[in-house]
OpenMM code with the backbone's topology and positions (N, CA, C; nanometers):
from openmm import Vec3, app, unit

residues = "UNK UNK UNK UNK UNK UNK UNK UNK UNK UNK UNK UNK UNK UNK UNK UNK UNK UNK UNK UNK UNK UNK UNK UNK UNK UNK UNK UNK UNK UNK UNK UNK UNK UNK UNK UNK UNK UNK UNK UNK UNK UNK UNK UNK UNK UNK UNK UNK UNK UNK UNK UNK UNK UNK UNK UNK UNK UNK UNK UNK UNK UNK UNK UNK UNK UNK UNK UNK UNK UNK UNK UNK UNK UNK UNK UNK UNK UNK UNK UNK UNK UNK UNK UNK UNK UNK UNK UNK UNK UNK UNK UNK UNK UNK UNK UNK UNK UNK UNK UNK UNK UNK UNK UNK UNK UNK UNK UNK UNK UNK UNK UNK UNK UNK UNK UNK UNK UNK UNK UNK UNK UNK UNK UNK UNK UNK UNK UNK UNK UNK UNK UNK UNK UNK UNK UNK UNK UNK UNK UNK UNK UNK UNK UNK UNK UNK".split()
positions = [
    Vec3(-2.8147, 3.0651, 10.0859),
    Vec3(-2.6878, 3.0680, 10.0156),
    Vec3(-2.5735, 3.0875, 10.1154),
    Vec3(-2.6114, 3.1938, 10.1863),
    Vec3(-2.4854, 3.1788, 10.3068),
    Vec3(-2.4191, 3.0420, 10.3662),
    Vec3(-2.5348, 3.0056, 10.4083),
    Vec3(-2.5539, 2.9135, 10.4985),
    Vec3(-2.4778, 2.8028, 10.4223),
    Vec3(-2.4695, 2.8068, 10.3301),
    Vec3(-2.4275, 2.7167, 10.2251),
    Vec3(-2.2488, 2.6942, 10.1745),
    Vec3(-2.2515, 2.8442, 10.2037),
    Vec3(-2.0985, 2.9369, 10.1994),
    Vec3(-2.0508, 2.8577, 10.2935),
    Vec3(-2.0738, 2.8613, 10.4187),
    Vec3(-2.0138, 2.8402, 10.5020),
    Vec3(-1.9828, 2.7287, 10.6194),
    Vec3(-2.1188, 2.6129, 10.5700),
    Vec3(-2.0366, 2.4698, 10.5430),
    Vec3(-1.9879, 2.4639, 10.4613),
    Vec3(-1.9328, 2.5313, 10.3651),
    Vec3(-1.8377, 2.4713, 10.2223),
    Vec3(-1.7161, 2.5075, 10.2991),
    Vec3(-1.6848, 2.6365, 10.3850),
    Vec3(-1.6101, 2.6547, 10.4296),
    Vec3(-1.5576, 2.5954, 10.5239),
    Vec3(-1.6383, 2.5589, 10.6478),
    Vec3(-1.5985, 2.4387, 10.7215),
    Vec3(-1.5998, 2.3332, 10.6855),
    Vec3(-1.6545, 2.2991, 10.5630),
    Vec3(-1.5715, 2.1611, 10.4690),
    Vec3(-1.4416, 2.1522, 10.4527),
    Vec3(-1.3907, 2.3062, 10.4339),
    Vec3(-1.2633, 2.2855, 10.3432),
    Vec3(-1.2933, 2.3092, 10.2193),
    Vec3(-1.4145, 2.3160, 10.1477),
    Vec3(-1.4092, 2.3118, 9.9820),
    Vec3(-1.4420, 2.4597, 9.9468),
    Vec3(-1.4507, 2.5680, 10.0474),
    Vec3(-1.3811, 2.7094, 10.0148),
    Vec3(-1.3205, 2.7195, 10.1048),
    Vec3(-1.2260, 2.8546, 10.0902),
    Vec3(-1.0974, 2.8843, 10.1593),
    Vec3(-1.2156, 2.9618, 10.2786),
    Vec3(-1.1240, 2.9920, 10.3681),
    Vec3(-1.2190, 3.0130, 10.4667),
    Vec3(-1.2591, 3.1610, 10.4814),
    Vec3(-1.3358, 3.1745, 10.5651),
    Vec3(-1.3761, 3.3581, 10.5844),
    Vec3(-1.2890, 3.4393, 10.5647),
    Vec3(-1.3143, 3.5316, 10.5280),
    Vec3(-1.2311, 3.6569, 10.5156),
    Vec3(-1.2246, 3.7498, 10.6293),
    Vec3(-1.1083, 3.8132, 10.6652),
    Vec3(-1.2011, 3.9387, 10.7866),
    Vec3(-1.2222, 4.0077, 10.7092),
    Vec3(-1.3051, 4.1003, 10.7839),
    Vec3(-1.3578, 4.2544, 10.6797),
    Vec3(-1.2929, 4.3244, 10.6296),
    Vec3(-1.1691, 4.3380, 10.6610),
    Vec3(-1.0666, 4.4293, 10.5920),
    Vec3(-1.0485, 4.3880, 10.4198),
    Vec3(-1.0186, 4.2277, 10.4148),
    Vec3(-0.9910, 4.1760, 10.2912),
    Vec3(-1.1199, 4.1433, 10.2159),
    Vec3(-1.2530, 4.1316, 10.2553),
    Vec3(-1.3909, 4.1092, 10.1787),
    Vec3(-1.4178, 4.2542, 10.1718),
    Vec3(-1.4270, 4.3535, 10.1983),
    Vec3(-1.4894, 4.5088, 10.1512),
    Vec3(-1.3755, 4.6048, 10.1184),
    Vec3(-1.4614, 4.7150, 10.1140),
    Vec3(-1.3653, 4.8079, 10.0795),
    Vec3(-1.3870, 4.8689, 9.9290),
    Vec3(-1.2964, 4.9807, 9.8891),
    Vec3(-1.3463, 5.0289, 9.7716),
    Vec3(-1.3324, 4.9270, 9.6543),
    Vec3(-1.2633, 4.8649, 9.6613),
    Vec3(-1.2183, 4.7666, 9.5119),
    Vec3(-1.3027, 4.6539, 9.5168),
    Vec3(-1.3707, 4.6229, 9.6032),
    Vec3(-1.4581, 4.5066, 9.6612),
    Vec3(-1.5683, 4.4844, 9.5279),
    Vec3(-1.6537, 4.6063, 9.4676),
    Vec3(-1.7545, 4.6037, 9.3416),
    Vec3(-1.6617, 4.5760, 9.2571),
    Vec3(-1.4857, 4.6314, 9.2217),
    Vec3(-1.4385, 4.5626, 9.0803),
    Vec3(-1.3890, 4.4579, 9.1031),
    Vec3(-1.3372, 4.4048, 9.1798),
    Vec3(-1.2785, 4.2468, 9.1988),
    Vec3(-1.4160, 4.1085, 9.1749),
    Vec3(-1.5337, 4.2118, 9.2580),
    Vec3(-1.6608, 4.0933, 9.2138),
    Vec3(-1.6988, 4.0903, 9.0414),
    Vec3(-1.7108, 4.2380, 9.0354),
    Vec3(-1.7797, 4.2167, 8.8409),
    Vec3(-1.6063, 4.1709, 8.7642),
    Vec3(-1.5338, 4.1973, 8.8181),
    Vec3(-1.3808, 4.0610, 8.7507),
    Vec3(-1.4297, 3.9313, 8.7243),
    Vec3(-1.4599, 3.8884, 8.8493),
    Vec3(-1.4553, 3.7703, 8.8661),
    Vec3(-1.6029, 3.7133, 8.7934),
    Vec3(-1.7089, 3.7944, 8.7562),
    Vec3(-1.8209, 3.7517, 8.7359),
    Vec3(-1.7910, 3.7667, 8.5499),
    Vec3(-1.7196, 3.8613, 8.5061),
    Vec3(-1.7043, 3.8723, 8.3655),
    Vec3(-1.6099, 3.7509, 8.2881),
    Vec3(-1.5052, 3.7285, 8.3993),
    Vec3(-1.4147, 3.6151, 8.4124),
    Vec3(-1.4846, 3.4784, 8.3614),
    Vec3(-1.6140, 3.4220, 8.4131),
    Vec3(-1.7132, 3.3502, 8.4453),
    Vec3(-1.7847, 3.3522, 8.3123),
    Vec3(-1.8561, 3.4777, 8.2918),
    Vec3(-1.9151, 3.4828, 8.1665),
    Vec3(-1.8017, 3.4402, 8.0163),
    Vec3(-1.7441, 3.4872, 8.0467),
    Vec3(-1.6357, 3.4456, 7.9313),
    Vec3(-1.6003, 3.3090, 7.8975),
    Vec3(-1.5726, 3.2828, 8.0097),
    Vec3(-1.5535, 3.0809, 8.0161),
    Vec3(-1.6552, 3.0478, 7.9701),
    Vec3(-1.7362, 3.0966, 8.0348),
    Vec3(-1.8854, 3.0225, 7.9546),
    Vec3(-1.9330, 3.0391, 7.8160),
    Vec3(-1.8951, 3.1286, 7.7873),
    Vec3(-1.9185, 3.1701, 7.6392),
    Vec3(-1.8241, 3.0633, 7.5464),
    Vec3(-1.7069, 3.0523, 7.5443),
    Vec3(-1.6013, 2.9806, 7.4960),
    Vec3(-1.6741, 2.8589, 7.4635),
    Vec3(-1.7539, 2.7849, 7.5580),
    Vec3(-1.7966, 2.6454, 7.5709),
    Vec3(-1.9571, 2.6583, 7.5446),
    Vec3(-2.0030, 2.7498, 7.5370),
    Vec3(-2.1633, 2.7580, 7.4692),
    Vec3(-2.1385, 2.8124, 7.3066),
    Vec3(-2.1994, 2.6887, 7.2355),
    Vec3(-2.2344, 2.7351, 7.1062),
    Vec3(-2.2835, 2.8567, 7.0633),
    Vec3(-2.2601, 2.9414, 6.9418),
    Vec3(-2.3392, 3.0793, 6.9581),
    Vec3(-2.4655, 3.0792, 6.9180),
    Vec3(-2.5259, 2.9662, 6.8760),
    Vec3(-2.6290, 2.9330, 6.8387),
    Vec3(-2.7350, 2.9066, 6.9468),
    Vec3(-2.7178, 2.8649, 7.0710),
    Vec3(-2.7719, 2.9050, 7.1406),
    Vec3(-2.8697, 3.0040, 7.1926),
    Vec3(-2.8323, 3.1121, 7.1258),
    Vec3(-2.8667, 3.2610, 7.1641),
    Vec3(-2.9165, 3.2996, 7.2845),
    Vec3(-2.8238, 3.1794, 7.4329),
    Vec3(-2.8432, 3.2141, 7.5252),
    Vec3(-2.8420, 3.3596, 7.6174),
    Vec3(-2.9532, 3.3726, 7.6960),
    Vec3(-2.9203, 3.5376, 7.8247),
    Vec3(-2.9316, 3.4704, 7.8624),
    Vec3(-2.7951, 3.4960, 7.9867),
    Vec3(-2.8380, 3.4419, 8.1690),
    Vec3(-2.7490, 3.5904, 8.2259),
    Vec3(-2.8037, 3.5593, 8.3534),
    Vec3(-2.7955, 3.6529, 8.4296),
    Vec3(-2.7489, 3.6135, 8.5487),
    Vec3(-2.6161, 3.6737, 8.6074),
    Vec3(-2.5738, 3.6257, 8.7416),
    Vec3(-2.6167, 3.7190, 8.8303),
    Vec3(-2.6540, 3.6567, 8.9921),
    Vec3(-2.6821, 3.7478, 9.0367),
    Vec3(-2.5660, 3.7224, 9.2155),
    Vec3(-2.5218, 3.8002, 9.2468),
    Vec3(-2.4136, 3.7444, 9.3983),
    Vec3(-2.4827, 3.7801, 9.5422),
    Vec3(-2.4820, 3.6984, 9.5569),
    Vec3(-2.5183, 3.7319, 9.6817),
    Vec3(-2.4200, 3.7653, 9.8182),
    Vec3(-2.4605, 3.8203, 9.8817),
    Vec3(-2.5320, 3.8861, 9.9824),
    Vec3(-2.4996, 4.0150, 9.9046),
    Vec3(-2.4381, 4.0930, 9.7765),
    Vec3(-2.4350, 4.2526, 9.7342),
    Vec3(-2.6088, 4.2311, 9.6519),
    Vec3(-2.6238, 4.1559, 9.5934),
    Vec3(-2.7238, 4.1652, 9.5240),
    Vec3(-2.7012, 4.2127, 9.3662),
    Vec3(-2.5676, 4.1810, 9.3417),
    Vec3(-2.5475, 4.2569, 9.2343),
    Vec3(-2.5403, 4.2078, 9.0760),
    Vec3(-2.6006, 4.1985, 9.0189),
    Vec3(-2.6470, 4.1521, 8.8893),
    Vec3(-2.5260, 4.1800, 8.7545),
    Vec3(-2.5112, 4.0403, 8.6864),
    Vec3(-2.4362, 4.1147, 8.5501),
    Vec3(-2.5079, 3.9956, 8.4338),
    Vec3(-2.5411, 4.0765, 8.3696),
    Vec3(-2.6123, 4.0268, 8.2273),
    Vec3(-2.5411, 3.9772, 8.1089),
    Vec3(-2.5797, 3.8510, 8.0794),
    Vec3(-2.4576, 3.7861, 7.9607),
    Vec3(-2.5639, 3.7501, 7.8571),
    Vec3(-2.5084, 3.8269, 7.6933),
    Vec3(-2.5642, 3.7361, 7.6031),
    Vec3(-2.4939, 3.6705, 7.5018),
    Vec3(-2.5140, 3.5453, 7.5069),
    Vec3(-2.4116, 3.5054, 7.3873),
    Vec3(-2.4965, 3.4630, 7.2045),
    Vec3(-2.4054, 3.5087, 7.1449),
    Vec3(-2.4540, 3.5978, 7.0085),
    Vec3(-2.3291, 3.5159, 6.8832),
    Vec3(-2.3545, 3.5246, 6.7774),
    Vec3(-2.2758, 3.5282, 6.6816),
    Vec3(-2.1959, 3.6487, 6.6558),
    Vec3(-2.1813, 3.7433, 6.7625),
    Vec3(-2.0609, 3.8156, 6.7438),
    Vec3(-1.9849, 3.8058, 6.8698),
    Vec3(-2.0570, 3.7203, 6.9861),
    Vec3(-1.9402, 3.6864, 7.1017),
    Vec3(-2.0513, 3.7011, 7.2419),
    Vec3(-1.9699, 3.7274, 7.3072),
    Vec3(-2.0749, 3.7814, 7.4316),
    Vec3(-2.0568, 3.9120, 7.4731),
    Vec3(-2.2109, 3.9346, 7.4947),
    Vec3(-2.2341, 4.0821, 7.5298),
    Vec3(-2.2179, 4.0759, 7.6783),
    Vec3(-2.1978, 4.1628, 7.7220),
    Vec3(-2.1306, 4.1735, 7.9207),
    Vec3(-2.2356, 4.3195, 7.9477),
    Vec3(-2.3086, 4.2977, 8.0509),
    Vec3(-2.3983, 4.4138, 8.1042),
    Vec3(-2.3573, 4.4158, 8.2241),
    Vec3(-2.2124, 4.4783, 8.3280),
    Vec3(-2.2219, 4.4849, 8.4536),
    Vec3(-2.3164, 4.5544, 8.5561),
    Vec3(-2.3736, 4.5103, 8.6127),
    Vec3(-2.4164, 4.5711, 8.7837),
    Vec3(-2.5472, 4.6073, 8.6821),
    Vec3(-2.6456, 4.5151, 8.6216),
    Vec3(-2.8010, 4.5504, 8.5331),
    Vec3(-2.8769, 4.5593, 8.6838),
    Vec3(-2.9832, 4.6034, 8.6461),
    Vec3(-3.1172, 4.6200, 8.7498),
    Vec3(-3.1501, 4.4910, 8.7228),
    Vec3(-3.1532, 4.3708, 8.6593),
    Vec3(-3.2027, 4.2178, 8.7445),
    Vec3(-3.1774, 4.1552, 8.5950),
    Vec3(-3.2507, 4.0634, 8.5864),
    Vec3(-3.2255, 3.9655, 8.4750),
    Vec3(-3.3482, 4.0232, 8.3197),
    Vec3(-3.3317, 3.9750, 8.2738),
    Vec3(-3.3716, 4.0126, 8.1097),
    Vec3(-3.5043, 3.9272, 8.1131),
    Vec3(-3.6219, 3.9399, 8.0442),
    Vec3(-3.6964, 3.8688, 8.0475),
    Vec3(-3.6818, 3.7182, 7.9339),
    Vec3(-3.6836, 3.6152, 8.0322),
    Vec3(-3.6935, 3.5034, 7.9577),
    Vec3(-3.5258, 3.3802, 8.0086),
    Vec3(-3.4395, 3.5439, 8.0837),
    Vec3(-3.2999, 3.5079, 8.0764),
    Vec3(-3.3093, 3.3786, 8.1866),
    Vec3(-3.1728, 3.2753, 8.1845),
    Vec3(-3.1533, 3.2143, 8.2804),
    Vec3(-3.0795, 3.2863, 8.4082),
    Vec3(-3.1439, 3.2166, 8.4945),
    Vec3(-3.0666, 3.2949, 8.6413),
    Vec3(-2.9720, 3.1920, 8.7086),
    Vec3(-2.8375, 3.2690, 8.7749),
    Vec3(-2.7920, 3.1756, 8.7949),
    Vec3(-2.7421, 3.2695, 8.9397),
    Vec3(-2.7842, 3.1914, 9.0445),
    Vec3(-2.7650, 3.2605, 9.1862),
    Vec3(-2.6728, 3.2182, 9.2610),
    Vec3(-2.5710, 3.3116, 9.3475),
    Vec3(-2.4336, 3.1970, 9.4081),
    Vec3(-2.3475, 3.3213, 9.4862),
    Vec3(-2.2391, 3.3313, 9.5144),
    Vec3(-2.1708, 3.4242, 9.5849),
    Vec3(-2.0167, 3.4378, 9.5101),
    Vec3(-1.9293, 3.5653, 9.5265),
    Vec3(-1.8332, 3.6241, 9.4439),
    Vec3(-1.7197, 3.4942, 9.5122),
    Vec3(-1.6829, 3.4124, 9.6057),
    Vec3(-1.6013, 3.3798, 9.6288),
    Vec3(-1.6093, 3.2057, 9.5625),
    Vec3(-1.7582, 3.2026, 9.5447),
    Vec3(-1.8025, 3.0739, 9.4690),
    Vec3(-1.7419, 3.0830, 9.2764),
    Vec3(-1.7846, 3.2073, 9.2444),
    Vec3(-1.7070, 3.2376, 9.1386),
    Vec3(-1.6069, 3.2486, 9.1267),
    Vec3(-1.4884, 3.2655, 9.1754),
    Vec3(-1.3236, 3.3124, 9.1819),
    Vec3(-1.3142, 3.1407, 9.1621),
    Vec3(-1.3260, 3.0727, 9.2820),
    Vec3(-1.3140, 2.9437, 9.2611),
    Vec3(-1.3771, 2.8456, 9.1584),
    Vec3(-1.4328, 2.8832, 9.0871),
    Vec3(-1.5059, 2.8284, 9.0044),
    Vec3(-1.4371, 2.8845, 8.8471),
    Vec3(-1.4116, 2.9957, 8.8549),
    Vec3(-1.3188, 3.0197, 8.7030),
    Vec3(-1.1824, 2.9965, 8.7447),
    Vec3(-1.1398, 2.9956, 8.8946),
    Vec3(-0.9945, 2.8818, 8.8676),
    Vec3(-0.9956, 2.8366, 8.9059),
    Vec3(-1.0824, 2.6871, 8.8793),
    Vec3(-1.0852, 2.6064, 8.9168),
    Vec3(-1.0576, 2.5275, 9.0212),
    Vec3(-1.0888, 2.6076, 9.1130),
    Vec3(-1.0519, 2.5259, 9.2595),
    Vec3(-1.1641, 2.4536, 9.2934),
    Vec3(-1.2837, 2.4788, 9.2144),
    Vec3(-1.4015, 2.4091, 9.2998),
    Vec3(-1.4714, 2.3810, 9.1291),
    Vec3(-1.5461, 2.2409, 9.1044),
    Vec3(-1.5986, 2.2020, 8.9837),
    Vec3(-1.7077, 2.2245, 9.0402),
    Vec3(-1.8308, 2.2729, 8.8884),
    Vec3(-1.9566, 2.3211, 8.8890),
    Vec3(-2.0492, 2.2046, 8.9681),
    Vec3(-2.0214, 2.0724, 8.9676),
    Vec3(-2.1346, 1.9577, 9.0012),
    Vec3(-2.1294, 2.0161, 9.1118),
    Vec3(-2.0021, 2.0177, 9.1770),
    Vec3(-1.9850, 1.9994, 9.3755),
    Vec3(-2.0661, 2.1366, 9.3964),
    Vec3(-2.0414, 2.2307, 9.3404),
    Vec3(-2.0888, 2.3434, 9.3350),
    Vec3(-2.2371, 2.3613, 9.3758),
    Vec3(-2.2714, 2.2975, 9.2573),
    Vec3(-2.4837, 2.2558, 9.2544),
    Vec3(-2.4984, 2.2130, 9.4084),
    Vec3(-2.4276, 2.0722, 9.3772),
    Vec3(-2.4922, 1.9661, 9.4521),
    Vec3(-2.4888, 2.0500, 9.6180),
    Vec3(-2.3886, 2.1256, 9.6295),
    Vec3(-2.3984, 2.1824, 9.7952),
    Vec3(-2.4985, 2.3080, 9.8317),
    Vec3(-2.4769, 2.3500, 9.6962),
    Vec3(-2.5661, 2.4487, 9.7508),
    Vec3(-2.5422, 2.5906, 9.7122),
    Vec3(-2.4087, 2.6039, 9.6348),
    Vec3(-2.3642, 2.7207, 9.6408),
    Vec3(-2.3268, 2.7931, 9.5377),
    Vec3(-2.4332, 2.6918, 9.3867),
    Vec3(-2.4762, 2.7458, 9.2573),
    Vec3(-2.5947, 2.7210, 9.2252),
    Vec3(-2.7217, 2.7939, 9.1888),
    Vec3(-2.8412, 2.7298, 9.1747),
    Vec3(-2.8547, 2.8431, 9.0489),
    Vec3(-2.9580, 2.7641, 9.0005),
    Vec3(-3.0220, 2.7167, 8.8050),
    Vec3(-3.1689, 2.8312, 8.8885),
    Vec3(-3.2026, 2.8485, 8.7623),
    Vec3(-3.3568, 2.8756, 8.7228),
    Vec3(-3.4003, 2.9713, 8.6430),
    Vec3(-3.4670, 2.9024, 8.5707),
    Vec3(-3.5163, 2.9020, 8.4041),
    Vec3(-3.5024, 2.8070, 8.3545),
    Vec3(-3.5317, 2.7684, 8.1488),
    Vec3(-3.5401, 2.7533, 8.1042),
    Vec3(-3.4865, 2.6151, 8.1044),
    Vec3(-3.5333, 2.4633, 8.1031),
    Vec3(-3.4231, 2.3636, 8.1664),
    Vec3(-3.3193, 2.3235, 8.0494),
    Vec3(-3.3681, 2.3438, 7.9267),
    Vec3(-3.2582, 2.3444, 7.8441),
    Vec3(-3.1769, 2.4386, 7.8346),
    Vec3(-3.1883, 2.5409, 7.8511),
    Vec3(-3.0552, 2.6526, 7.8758),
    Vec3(-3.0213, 2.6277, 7.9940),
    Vec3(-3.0832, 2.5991, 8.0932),
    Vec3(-2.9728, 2.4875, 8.2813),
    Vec3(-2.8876, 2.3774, 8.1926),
    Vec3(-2.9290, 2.3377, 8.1288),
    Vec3(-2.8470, 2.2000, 8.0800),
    Vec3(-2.7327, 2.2545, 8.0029),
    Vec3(-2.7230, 2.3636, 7.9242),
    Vec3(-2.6221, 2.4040, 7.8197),
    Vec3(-2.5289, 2.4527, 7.9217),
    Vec3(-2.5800, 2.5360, 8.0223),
    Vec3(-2.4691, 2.6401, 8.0930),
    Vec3(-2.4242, 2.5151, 8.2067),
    Vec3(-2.5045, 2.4210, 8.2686),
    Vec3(-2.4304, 2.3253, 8.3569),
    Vec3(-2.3542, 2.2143, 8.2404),
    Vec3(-2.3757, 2.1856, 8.0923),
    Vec3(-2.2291, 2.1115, 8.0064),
    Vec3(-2.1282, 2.2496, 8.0230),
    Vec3(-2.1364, 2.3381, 7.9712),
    Vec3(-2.0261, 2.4588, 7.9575),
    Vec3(-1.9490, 2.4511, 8.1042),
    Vec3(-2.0479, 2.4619, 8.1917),
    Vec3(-1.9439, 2.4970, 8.3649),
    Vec3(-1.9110, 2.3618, 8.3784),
    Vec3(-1.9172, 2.2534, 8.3179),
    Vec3(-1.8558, 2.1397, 8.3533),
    Vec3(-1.7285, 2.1194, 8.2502),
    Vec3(-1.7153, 2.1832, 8.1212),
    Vec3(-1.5875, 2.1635, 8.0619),
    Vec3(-1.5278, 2.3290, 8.1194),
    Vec3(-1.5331, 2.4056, 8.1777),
    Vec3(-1.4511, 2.5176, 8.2346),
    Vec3(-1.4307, 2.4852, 8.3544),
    Vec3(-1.5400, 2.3958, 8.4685),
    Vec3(-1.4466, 2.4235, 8.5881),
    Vec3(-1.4027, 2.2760, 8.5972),
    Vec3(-1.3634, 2.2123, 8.4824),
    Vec3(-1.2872, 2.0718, 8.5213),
    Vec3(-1.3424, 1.9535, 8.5477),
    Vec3(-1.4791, 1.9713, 8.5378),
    Vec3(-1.6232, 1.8226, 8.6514),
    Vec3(-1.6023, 1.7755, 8.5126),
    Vec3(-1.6091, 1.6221, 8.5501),
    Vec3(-1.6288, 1.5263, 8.4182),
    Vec3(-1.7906, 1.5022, 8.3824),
    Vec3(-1.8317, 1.5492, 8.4604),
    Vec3(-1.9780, 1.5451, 8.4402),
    Vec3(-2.0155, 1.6934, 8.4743),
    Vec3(-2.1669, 1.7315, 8.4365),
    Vec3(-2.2592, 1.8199, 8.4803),
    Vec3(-2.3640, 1.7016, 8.5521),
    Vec3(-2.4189, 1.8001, 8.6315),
    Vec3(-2.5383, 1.7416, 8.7506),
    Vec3(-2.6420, 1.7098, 8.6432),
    Vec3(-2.7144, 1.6302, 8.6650),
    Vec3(-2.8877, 1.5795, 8.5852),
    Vec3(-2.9603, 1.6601, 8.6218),
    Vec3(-3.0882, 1.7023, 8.5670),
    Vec3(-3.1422, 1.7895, 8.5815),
    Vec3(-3.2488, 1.7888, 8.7044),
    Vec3(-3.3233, 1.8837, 8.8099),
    Vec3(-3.3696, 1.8110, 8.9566),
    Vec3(-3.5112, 1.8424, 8.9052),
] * unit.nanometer
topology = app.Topology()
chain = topology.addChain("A")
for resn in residues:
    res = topology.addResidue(resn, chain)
    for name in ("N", "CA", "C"):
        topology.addAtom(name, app.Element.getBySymbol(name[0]), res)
């Protein structure tokens, strides 16, 4: 996933490194579960509640997990869970992949296709949450399934 980070970065298709001053620090855990609740929300908007999708994000390099279920009363938000729910979809990637991704600076396909959002579970719940991240982060398409 790093590795992934950071040809996107020497692409140009993320903004570039941070020094350490501006990536850590005390506010560093609420700016990530922001940006990850931020995420869940969009997604909820654009997933049916019928679904009765769990997925579970997880960021890398903190390791830090937040649990989404979406329900006929909305979505439930579990920040910083001990790992994913059994059965849930996982969806693995980094906090700066998310910021750009709920504003839209970067669409979910380009996202997949580089490297710096990955699926696993259930392939019809991959297919619901890659249509949803394709009408929130702007892609006229979602990726086919691999």
């Amino acid at each position: 996933m790093l590795a992934a980070v950071w040809r996107a970065e020497d692409a140009g298709l993320l903004m570039p490194r941070w020094d350490s001053a501006n990536g850590s620090g005390p506010l560093a855990f609420y700016r990530a579960a922001s940006a990850v609740k931020k995420l869940g929300a969009n997604l909820a908007d654009s997933l049916p509640a019928e679904t009765g999708l769990a997925m579970s994000v997880v960021l890398i390099p903190q390791v830090m997990w937040t649990r989404f279920e979406v329900g006929r009363e909305g979505l439930s938000v579990q920040s910083h869970s001990e790992g994913p729910g059994d059965g849930d979809l996982v969806i693995v990637t980094e906090e700066k992949v998310v910021r750009d991704l709920v504003y839209r600076k970067l669409d979910a396909g380009t996202a997949e296709k580089t490297g710096l959002l990955r699926f696993y579970g259930d392939p019809e719940g991959i297919a619901n949450v890659r249509e949803a991240l394709a009408k929130t982060s702007g892609a006229t398409l979602a990726l086919p399934g691999r």
